[in-house]
N, C-alpha and C positions, 0 to 999 in steps of 0.2 A: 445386533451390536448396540449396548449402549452408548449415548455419547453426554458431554459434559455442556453441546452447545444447543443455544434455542434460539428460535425467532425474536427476536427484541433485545437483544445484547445489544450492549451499545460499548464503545470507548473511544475516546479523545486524548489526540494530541496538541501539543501547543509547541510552534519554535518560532524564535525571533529570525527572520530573514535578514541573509549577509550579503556583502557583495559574493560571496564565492556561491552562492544561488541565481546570480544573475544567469539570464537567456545568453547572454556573449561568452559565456563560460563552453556553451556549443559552438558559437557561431557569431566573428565578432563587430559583423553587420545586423544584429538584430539588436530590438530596444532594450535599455540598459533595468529591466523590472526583474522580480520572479517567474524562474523558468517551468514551463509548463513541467518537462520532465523531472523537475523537482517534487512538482506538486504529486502527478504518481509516485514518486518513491515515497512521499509521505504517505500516501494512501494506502499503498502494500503495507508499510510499515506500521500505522493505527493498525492495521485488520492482522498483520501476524501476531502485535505484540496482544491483541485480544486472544488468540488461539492461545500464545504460547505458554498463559498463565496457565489453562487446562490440559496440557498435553499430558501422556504418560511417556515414563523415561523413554530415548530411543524413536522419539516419534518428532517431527519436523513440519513446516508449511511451505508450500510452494506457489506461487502468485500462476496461475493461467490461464487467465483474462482481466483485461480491464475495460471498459470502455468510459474515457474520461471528455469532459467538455470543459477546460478551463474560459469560462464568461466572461473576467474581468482581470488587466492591469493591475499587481499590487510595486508600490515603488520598493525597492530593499530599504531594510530597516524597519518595514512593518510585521507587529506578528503575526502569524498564521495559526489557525483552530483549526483541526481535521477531525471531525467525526466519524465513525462508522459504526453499521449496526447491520446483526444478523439479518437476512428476511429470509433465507432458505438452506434445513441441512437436509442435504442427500447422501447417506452414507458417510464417506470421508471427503465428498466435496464442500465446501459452506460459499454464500452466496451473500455480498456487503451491498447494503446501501450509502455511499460515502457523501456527505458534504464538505465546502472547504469555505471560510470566511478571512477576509482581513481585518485588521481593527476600525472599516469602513462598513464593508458589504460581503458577500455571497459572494465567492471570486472562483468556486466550482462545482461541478460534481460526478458522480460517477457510479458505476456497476463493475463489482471486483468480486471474483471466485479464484479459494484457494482451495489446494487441497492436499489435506494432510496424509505424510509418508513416512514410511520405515527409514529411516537414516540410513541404516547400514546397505540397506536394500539398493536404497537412490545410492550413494554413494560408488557402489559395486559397478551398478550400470554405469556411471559416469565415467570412472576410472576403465572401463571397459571399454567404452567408447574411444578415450584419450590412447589408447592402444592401437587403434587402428588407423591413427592418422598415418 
């Protein structure tokens, strides 16, 4: 199989953190900063919107793994930079190396494998699934 991805791809996002990013948006005794599970979703989200420019029609990404280490405290209101970059395709798996910065420091990082599917395909199983509740 060919594929459209390589070792060194890289792309970046950039969002300004809001309150509705805050950690009390989970849980409303924790500190009032950027929430870790914020920071994953940016990181699925750099690494699909990398895939999604190469996809062929019909074809989708699905996030399953991450392992992230959020390091540092960003307050809201600062922006946030998410990098990620290929370092491994196996087949229709790919494998991210993810950074994350605030307009200070390094504030994470991480290891993210997605892997690309037939929409109709996942879809079918999903809805099948939702049948047997």
């Amino acid at each position: 199989m060919s594929t459209p991805f390589q070792p060194g791809m890289t792309h970046e996002l950039k969002i300004k953190s809001t309150p509705e990013h805050s950690a009390r948006v989970f849980y409303p005794h924790l500190p009032d900063v950027f929430a870790t599970p914020f920071l994953g979703g940016l990181m699925e989200r750099v690494s699909a919107e990398l895939i999604n420019e190469r996809l062929q029609p019909g074809e989708q990404s699905v996030g399953i793994s991450m392992d992230l280490k959020h390091t540092a405290a960003t307050p809201l209101g600062m922006e946030i930079r998410v990098v990620t970059e290929v370092t491994s395709v196996e087949g229709r798996k790919l494998t991210f190396r993810l950074e994350a910065f605030d307009e200070v420091e390094k504030i994470g990082e991480a290891t993210h494998e997605r892997f690309i599917i037939q929409a109709d395909k996942f879809n079918a199983r999903v809805a099948e699934k939702a049948r047997k509740k």
